[in-house]
Every structure is written in C-alpha cells, then in structure tokens.
C-alpha positions in Angstrom: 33.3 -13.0 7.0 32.3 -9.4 7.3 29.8 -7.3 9.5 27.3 -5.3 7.9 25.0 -2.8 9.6 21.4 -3.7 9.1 18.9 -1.1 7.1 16.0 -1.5 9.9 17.6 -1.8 13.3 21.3 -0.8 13.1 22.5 -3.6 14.7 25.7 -5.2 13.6 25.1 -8.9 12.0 27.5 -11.2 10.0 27.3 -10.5 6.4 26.5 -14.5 5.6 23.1 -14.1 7.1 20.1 -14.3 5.3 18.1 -12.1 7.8 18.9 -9.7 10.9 19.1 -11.8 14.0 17.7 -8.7 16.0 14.5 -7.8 13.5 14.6 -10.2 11.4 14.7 -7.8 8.1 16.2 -9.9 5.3 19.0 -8.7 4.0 18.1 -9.2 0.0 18.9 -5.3 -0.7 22.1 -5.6 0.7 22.8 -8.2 -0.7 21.4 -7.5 -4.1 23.2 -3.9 -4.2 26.9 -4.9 -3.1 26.8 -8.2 -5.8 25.0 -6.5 -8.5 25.7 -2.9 -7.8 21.9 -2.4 -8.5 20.4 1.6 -7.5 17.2 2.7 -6.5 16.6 4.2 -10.0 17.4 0.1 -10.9 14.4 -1.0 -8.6 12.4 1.7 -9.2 11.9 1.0 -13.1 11.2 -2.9 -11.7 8.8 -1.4 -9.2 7.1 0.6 -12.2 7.3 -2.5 -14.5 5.4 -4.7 -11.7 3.1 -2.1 -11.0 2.2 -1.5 -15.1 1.3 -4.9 -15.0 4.4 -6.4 -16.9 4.9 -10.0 -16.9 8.2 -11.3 -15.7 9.8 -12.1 -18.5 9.1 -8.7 -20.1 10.8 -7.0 -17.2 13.7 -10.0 -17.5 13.7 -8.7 -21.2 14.5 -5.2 -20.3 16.9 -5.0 -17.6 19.1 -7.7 -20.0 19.6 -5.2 -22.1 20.8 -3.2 -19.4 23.3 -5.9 -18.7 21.5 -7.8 -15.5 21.2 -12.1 -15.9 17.6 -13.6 -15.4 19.0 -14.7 -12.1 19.6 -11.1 -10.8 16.6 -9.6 -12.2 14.6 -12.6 -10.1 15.9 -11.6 -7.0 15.0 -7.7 -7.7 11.6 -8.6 -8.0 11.4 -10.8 -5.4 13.6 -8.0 -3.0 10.9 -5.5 -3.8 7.6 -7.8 -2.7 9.5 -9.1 0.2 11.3 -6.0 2.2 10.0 -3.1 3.7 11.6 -0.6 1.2 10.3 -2.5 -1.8 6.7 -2.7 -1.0 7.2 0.9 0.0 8.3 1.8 -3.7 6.1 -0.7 -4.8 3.1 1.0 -2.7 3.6 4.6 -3.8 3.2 3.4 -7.4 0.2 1.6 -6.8 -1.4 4.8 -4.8 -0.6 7.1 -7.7 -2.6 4.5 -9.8 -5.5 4.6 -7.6 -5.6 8.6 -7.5 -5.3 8.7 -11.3 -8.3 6.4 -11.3 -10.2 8.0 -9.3 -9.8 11.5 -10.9 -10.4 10.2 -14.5 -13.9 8.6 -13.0 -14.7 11.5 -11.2 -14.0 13.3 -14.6 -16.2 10.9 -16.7 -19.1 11.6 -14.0 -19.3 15.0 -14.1 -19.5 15.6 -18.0 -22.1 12.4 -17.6 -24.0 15.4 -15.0 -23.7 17.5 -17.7 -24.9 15.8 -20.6 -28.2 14.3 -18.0 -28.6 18.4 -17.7 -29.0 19.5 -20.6 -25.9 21.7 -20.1 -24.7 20.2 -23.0 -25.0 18.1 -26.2 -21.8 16.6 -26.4 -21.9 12.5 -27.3 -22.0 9.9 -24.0 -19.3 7.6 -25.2 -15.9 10.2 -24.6 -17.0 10.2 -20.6 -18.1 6.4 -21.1 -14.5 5.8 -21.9 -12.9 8.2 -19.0 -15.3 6.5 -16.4 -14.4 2.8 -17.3 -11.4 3.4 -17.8 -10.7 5.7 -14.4 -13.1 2.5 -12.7 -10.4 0.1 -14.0 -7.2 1.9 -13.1 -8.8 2.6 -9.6 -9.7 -1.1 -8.7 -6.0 -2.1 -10.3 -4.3 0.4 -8.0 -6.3 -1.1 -4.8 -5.8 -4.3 -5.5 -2.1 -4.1 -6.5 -2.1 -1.6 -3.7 -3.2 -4.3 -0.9 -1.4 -7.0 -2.3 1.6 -5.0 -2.0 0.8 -4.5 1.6 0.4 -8.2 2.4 
C-alpha cells in the first residue's frame, strides 16, 4: 500500500481509495494515468469526441487503435464527466461550441439585414443555412455545456 497526494486538497491518502477522505475528490485520474499511462492530450481527444457528439463505441473504436481496451476507454469517459478536471476540459469544449454558434447566427442575421434592405440581391438560402446551422451549434453547446456542469 502506497500514499498518493490528492489533485484537489493535497492531503496524503492511501492509494487503495476510491476517493480523498479529506474532499472527497475521486481519485479516477490517478488512477487512470498511473495503470494506463493515459495524458491529457489522451483525454482531451475523448473530451473532443464527447463533445462532437460521438457515440461510445466510436470513441471505443478509436482509441483501440491507439492501443487502449474497451475497459480503459470506459473509465476515460466516465473520469472526464465525473471529476473536476474533466468537466473542466469537457466545459471549454462545449463553450467554444456555443461561441461558434453564436457568431455563425449572428452572421446569417446580418446578411438576412442586408438582403430585407435592399443592400443587396444575393439569394436568402446561404444565410438560411449559416443561421440554422449557428442556431443548432449554439443550443448543442448550451446544452452539452450545462450537462457538463451537472
């Protein structure tokens, strides 16, 4: 039996426990980088996987090609919607989603301006396209973006 150092509080805690008895931070990225030498670039492609929408078992598909089991790739996912670090890469994902959205619908409204103005004769359906489109990106961001947070 060892002691490891937790990530939230510092405080020494027995390396069989699931969670800090101090905080009570689970110690799933410990765990999951000392037995599957897994880096943040590692979670970070999960945490872009989750956040494109990706089923499991696309994102199982992947990282066995990088040499990870089902098993390990199950416990990534899981490590990154359960501890603070995760949702955190998890939540800048999702925010660059929702600013993405919302330019690309901001974008669609302002050539709509423009065509209503007479300013110019171009066809509706190109800023149709950017405004459902930036609509739907935005509102996937937000929600992904509070469930993340939960």
């Amino acid at each position: 039996m060892a002691l490891i150092n937790c990530s939230e509080c510092g405080s020494e805690v027995s390396d069989q426990s699931d969670s800090c008895i101090k905080c009570g931070n689970p110690f799933s990225n410990e765990i999951i980088n000392k037995e599957y030498k897994v880096n943040d670039e590692t979670l970070k492609d999960v945490a872009s996987s989750i956040a494109n929408g990706n089923s499991k078992r696309k994102i199982i598909k992947n990282l066995n090609k990088k040499g990870f089991t089902d098993v390990d790739t199950l416990k990534m996912i899981e490590h990154l919607k359960t501890t603070t670090k995760g949702r955190k890469i998890l939540s800048v994902k999702y925010r660059n989603r929702i600013i993405i959205g919302f330019i690309m619908a901001l974008i669609g409204s302002l050539i709509f301006v423009a065509i209503e103005d007479g300013e110019t004769s171009a066809s509706p359906f190109i800023p149709s396209v950017l405004l459902f489109l930036g609509l739907w990106y935005f509102i996937r961001g937000i929600v992904g973006f509070i469930r993340c947070k939960i």
